[in-house]
N, C-alpha and C positions, 0 to 999 in steps of 0.2 A: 424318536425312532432312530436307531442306526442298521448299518450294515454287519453282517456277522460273518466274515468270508472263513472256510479250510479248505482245505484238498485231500480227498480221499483216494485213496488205488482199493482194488479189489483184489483180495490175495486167496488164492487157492491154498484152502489146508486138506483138501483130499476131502471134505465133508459135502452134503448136497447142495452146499451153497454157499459161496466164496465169503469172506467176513469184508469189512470196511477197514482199512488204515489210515488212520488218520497220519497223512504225510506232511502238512504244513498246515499249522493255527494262523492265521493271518493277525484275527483279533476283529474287536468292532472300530468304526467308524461313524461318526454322527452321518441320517439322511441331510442333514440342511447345505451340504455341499454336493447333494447326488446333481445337480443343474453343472457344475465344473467339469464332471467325471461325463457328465453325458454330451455336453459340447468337444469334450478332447478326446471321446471313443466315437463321436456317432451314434450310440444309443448308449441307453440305459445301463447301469453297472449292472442289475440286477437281469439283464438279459446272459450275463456270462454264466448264470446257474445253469447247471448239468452239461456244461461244457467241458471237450476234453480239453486241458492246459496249454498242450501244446497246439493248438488251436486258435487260442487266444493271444500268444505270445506278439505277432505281427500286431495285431491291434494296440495291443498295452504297451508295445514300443514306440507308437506311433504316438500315444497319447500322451506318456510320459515324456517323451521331445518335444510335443506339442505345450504340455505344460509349463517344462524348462523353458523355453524356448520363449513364451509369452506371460510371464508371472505379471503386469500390468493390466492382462484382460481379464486373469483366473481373478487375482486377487478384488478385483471389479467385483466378483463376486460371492465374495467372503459375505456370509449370514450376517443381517444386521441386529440378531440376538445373540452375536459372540458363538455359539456353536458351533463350534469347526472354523477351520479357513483353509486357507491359498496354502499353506506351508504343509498341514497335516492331509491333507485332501491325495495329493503329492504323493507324500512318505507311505501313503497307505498304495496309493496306485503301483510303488514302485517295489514297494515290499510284497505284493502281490505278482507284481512283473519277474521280481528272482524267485519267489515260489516255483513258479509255474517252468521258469525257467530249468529251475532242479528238478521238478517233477512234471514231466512233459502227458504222460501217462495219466497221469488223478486226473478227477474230475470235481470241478468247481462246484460247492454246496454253497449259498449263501442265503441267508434265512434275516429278515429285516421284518 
C-alpha cells in the first residue's frame, strides 16, 4: 500500500460547477514509513486529506525540521522489508511541503 498525494484548486469556468485542477502531483509513497511521517507531524499523513495547503504548511515545516533535524531516530525506523526509508520518507514530506507552499489555496487529495 502507498500513499497517492495532489493538490487540486477549484476553478470557475462560468459553468454550474467549478472543475478540479490538478495543481501539484506529488506522486506515491510506500505506507510502511507512514509511523516516521506520523511521529514528525503528530498524526497521520493521511489526516491532511481535504485539507486546505496552506493550512498545512506550519505543520509539514515543523516535521520536516523535525526529520532533518533527527535522521538517527527516523532512520530507527526504516521498514525492516526494505520498503521505503529515512531518506525517501523525507524527499516526499518535503516535496509536499513546497507544493503546498506554491499552492496555498488547493486542497489536499490523498487516496492510499
Amino acid at each position: 500500500m502507498s500513499y497517492d498525494i495532489a493538490l487540486y484548486l477549484k476553478v470557475d469556468t462560468g459553468r454550474p460547477e467549478p472543475i478540479d485542477y490538478c495543481a501539484a502531483n506529488i506522486g506515491n509513497y510506500t505506507a510502511n514509513v507512514s509511523g516516521m511521517w506520523a511521529d514528525a507531524l503528530g498524526y497521520w499523513l493521511a489526516d491532511l486529506n481535504g485539507r486546505t495547503a496552506g493550512d498545512c504548511i506550519d505543520d509539514l515545516k515543523r516535521a520536516v525540521d523535525d526529520m532533518e533535524q533527527r535522521p538517527h531516530h527516523y532512520r530507527a525506523m526504516n521498514p525492516a522489508n526494505g520498503w521505503g526509508n529515512y531518506e525517501g520518507a523525507l524527499e516526499y514530506l518535503r516535496e509536499l511541503l513546497i507544493a503546498c507552499c506554491a499552492h496555498p489555496k488547493a486542497e489536499i487529495h490523498i487516496s492510499h
